[in-house]
N, C-alpha and C positions, 0 to 999 in steps of 0.2 A: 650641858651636853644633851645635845636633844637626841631622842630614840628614834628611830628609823619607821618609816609610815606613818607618824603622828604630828597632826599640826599639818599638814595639808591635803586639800582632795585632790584627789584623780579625778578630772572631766573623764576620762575614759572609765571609770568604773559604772556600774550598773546603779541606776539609782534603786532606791528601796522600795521593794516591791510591796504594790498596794495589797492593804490586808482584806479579803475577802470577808464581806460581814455576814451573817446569819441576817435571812431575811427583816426577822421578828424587828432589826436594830437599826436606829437609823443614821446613815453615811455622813459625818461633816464634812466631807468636799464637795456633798450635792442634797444637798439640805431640800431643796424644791422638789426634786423629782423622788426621794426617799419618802415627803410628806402625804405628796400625792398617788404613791402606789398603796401608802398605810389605809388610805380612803378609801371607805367602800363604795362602791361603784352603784351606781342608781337600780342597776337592776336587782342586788340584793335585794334594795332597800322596798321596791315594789313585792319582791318574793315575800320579803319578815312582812308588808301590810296584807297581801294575800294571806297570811296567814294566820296573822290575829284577824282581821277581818272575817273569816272562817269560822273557827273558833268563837268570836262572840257571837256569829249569826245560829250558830250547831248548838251551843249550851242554850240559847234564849231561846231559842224554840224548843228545845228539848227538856225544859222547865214546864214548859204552857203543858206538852206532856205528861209531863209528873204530874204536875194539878191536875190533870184529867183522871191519873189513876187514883191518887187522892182520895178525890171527888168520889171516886167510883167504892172505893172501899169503905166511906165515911155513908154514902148512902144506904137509907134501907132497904135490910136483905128483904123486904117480899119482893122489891121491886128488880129481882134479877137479870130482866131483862134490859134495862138501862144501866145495870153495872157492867154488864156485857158492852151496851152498846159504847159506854164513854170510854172501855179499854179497845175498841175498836179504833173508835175516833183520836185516841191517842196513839193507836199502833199509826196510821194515818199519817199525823201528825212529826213521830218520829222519824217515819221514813220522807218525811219534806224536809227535816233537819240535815238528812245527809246528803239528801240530793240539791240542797241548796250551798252546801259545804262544794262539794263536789263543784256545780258552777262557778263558784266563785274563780273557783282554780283554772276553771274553762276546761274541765273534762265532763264526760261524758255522764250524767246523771243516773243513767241505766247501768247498774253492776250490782255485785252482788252485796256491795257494801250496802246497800239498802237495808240489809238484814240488820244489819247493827240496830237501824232505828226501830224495829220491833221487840226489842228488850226492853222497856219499860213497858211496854201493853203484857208479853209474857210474866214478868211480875205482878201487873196487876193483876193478871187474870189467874196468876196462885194463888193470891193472896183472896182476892173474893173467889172463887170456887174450893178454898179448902174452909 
């Protein structure tokens, strides 16, 4: 005895409506074009090297700095005037850190973010004048 609606299709019924994925997941009915939007696109990939590129040019410089204030507090205090001068030349030094950061990105090197790289010469110059 067979039941009524079951055991054959309706061509006229609506077929089954495709399930809408969450971006994050990827679609088996279009495997290629799912693969290649998961890809990130070359310009990220230039932005993430702008940025470690940055970053190691800003701390490697901003080392050579540090050894300058170092330097400057490890020398002897009659020679005041040289622990001044090498927190100078490392204040110098730090603000080439950010303005070479800054380039890399292709902005403008003149801002006030300059000030950042004079925080190591301000520390050194606590540390030898107290």
């Amino acid at each position: 005895m067979p039941s009524e609606g079951h055991g054959t299709a309706d061509p006229a019924a609506p077929a089954t409506p495709s399930l809408r994925r969450q971006r994050h997941l990827l679609d088996p009915n279009d495997l290629h074009r799912s693969h290649r939007s998961s890809q990130s696109t070359s310009e990220s990939l230039t932005n993430v090297q702008r940025w470690v590129m940055s970053v190691l040019a800003a701390t490697t410089i901003l080392h050579l700095a540090a050894g300058l204030v170092v330097a400057a507090v490890f020398m002897d205090e009659s020679r005041l005037d040289a622990r001044i001068g090498l927190n100078v030349i490392a204040a110098l030094i730090g603000m080439i850190a950010v303005a070479t950061a800054r380039l890399i990105h292709a902005k403008s090197p003149i801002t006030p973010w300059l000030l950042l790289g004079l925080i190591p010469a301000a520390v050194g110059l606590w540390l030898v004048l107290t």
